[in-house]
DOVO-594866 format. One line per field, with one value per residue (C-alpha): residue number from 1; residue in one letter; x, y, z. Coordinates in steps of 0.02 Angstrom, whole numbers, plus 50000, padded with zeros to 5 digits. Layout:
BEGIN
num = [NUM ...]
residu = [A ...]
east = [X ...]
north = [Y ...]
up = [Z ...]
//
This chain:
BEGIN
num = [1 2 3 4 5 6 7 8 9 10 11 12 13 14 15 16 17 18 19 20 21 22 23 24 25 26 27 28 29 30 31 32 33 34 35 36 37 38 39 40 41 42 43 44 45 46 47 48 49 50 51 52 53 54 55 56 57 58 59 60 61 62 63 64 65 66 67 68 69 70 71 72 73 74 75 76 77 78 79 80 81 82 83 84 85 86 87 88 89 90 91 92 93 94 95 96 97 98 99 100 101 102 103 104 105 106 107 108 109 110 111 112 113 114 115 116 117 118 119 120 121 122 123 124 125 126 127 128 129 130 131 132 133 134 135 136 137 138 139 140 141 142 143 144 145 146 147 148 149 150 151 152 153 154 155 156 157 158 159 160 161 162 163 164 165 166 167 168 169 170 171 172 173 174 175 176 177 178 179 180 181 182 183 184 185 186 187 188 189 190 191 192 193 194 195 196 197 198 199 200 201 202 203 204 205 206 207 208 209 210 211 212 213 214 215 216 217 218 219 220 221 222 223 224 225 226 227 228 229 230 231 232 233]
residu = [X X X X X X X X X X X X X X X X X X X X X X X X X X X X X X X X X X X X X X X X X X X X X X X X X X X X X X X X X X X X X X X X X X X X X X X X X X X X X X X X X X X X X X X X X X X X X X X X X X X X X X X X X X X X X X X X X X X X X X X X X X X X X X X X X X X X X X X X X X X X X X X X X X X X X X X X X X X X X X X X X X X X X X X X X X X X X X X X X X X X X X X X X X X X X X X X X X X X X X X X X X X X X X X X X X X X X X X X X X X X X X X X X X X X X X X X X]
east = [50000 50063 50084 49957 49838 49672 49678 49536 49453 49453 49376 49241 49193 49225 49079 48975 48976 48933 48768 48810 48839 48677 48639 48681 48865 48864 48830 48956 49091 49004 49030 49226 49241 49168 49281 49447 49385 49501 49409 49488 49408 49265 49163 49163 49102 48966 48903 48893 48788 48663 48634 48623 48440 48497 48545 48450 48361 48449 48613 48578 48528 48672 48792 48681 48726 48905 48929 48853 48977 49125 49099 49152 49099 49067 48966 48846 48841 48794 48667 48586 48580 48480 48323 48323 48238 48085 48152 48059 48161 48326 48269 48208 48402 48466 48374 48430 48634 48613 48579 48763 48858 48866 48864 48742 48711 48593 48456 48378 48345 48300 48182 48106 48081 47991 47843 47840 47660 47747 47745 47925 48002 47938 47992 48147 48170 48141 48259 48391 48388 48400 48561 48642 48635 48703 48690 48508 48445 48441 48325 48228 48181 48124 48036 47909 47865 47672 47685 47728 47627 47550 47639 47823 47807 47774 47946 48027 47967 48036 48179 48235 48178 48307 48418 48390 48434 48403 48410 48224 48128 48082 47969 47924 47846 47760 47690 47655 47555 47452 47443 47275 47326 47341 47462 47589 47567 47599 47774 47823 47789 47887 48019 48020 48033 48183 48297 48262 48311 48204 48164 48016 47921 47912 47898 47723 47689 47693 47616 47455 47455 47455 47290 47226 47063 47174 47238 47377 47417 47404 47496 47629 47647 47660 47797 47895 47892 47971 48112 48140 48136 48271 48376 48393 48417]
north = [50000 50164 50314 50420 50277 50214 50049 49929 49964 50161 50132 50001 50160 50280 50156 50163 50368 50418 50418 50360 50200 50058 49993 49816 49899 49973 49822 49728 49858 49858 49659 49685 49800 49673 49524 49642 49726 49865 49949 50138 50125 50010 50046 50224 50222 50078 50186 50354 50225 50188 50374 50446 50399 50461 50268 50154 50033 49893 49964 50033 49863 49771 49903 49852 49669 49701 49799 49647 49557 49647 49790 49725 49830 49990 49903 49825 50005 50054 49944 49950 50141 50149 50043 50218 50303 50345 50271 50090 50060 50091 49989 49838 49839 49844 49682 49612 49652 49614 49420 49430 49492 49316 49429 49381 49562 49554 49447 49536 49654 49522 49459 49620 49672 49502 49596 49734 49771 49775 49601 49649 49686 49551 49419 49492 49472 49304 49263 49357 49257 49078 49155 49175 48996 48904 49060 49075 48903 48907 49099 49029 48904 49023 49094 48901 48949 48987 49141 49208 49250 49109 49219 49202 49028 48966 49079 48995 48808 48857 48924 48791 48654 48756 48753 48561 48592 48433 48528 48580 48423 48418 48570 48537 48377 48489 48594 48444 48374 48490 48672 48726 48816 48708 48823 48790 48602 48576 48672 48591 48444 48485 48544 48377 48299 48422 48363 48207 48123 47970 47941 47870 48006 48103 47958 47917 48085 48081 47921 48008 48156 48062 48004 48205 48249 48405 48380 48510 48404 48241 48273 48353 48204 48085 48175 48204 48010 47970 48101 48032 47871 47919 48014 47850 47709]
up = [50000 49949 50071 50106 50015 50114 50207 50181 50345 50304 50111 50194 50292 50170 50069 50217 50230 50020 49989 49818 49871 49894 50039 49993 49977 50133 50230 50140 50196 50383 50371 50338 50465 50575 50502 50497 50669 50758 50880 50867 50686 50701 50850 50831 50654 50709 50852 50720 50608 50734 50762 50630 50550 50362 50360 50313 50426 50375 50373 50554 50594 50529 50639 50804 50766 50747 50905 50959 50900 50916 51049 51193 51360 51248 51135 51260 51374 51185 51164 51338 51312 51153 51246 51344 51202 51100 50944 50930 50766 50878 51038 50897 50823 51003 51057 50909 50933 51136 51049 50998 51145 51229 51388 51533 51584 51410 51501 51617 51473 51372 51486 51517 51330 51333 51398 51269 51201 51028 50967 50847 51018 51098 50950 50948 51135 51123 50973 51059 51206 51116 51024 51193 51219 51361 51434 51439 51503 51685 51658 51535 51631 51775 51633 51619 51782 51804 51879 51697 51564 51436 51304 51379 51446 51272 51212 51340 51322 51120 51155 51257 51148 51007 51139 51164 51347 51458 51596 51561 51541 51732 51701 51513 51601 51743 51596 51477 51649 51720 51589 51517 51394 51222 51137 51293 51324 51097 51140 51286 51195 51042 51167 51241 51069 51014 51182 51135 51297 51336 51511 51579 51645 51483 51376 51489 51469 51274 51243 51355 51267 51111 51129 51147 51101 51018 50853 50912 51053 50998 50838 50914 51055 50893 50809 50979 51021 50855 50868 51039 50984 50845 50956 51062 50932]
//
């Protein structure tokens, strides 16, 4: 590279800042930044991105989900600051990067945003949590508990099931057992059936539910033995 000549990193942001450039092309530059990440360059220009609502969405969304991945302490302080505000298209990308920080100080926000009357929050709350993986079992299983909502103990019972944590069949069988609520018992079910663990209380459980007056439930019982049953041969 000739003196005085641009880097990479400072042409990927020199795409990102001329309007002449498409969208498409800005995220591809935001993307190297990410992949060739120094963080006297790159966060900076990441956190200007967000801010500035010239951007597009997308674009502005793509630099939430690398200070996600990348940001480090800054990045998450970053993050947690923009649920502060009015902006729902800001506080939607923020969810969505706090899924990438594989930080635990992310859940209790997570969990919060869960009950957001906005159902985009909420979704995105929910997928943000499964992305933190191993992280996120032993809250969302406090999450199954009945003293939640219908609404977030059916995000929980699928985010675990994603999650295949074993840890959670003891309260997937609670739910599977004694719930009202059809919606809940079909994805503790298919939880049950994603684990795939077979043990003798769940496998009762299954074989009962399979015989279901509810198409939901019974189906969903039928499909879950045979995974289990795969899982285990």
């Amino acid at each position: 590279m000739q003196e005085n000549e641009p880097s990479p990193l400072e042409t990927a942001l020199s795409i990102i800042r001329q309007d002449s450039y498409p969208t498409d092309s800005k995220i591809n530059a935001l993307l190297y930044m990410v992949e060739k990440y120094e963080p006297g360059l790159c966060l900076p220009a990441f956190i200007d991105i967000l801010n500035d609502d010239s951007h597009s969405p997308d674009l502005r969304n793509a630099a939430a989900l690398a200070l996600g991945r990348v940001g480090g302490k800054t990045g998450l302080d970053e993050l947690l600051s923009l649920l502060e505000g009015e902006d729902k298209a800001l506080r939607l990308f923020a969810i969505q990067g706090l899924g990438f920080t594989q930080d635990a100080k992310s859940i209790p926000v997570l969990i919060a945003a869960l009950n957001d009357e906005d159902n985009t929050i909420f979704q995105a709350a929910a997928e943000s949590l499964g992305k933190l993986g191993q992280l996120a079992i032993t809250p969302l299983i406090s999450l199954l508990s009945s003293a939640h909502s219908e609404d977030i103990r059916c995000i929980a019972a699928w985010q675990l099931g994603v999650l295949k944590a074993k840890e959670a069949l003891p309260p997937l069988l609670t739910i599977i057992q004694t719930a009202d609520n059809e919606d809940l018992i079909a994805l503790a079910i298919w939880a049950s059936g994603e684990i795939g663990v077979s043990e003798s209380g769940i496998n009762q459980a299954l074989r009962e539910a399979k015989q279901s007056e509810s198409p939901a439930i019974s189906e969903r019982a039928a499909l879950a033995i045979k995974k289990i049953a795969r899982h285990n041969n």
